[in-house]
N, C-alpha and C positions, 0 to 999 in steps of 0.2 A: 577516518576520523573527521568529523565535522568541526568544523569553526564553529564559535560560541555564536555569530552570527546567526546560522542556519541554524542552528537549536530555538532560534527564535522564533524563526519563522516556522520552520516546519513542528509543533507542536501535539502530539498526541495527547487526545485529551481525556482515553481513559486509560490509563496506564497501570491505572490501582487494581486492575486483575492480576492476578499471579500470571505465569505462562501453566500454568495444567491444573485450575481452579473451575472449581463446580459450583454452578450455580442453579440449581430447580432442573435435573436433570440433563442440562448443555455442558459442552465442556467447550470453556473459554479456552483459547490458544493465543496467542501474539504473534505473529510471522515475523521473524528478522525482517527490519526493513534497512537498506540502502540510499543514501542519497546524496548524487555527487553534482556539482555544477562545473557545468561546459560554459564556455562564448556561447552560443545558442541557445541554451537549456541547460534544464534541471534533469536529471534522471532518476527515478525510482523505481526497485527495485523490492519487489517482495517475496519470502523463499514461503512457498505454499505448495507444498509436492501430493500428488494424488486427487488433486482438482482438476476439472475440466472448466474451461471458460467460460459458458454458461452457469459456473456459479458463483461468480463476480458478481458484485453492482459498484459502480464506482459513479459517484454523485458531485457534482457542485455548484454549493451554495453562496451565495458571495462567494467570501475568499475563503472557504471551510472548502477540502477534498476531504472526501469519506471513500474510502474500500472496504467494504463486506464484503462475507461469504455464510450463505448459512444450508449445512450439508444435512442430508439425512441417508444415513444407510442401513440396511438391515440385511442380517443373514441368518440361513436357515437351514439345519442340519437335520436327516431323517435315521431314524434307524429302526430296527424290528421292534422296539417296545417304548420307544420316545420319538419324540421329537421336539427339536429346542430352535428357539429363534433368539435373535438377539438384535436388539437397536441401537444405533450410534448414531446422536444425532450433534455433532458441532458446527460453530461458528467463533465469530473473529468480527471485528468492529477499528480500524484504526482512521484516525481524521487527523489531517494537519493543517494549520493556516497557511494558505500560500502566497509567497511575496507578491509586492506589485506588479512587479515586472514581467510575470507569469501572463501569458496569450492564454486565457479559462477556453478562447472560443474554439482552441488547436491542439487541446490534451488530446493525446494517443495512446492507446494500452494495448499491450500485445502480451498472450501465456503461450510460454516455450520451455519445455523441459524442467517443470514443476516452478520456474521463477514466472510471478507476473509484471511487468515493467510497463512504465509510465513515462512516455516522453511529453516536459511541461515545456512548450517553446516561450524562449525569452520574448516580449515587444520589441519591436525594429528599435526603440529609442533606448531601450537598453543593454542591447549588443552594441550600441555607438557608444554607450558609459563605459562598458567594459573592453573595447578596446583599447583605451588606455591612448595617452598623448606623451609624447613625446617634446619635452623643454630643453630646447638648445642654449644654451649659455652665451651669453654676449659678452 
């Protein structure tokens, strides 16, 4: 569960797809996305199973991260008096604004076992904020 905080920041900004909506032959999906803050970072997490990494593009523009993916598959089936094929072609579009604090020049993305994951490393000056201080009482 996110704090109302990170709902701010991190922002998906088209949301108004359904998760299994058609649009001009595509079928829109949304990936669960994850997102947890460490002392060091941000983590995100996308559950996207049956992709291979080269079907990612992951972009940033100022403070906008975008993750796509756009898939085409087809298959084709023979028999003695037919033959049938079939296209499947989807994709997926999710963008968030990402805080200050976020190092754009150190993002890292790594796909493992259908999840793809985004490590945003925090700026030196904001792993000293979130440290936290410690007020001794006099």
């Amino acid at each position: 569960m996110l704090p109302t905080m990170f709902d701010d920041f991190f922002k998906p900004w088209n949301e108004w797809f359904d998760n299994s909506s058609s649009f001009l032959g595509r079928t829109m999906t949304m990936p669960a996305v994850n997102i947890v803050e460490n002392k060091e970072d941000y983590m995100v997490s996308l559950a996207v199973p049956g992709m291979k990494k080269d079907d990612f593009n992951i972009d940033v523009e100022g403070n906008m991260l975008t993750i796509s993916s756009e898939k085409e598959e087809s298959k084709e089936e023979k028999e003695d008096k037919y033959t049938r094929k079939e296209y499947n072609y989807s994709s997926f579009s999710r963008s968030f604004t990402l805080p200050d604090e976020v190092n754009k020049e150190k993002i890292e993305a790594k796909y493992e076992d259908g999840v793809l994951k985004l490590m945003l490393p925090k700026k030196e000056e904001a792993k000293k904020l979130a440290a936290g201080k410690h007020i001794a009482v006099k």
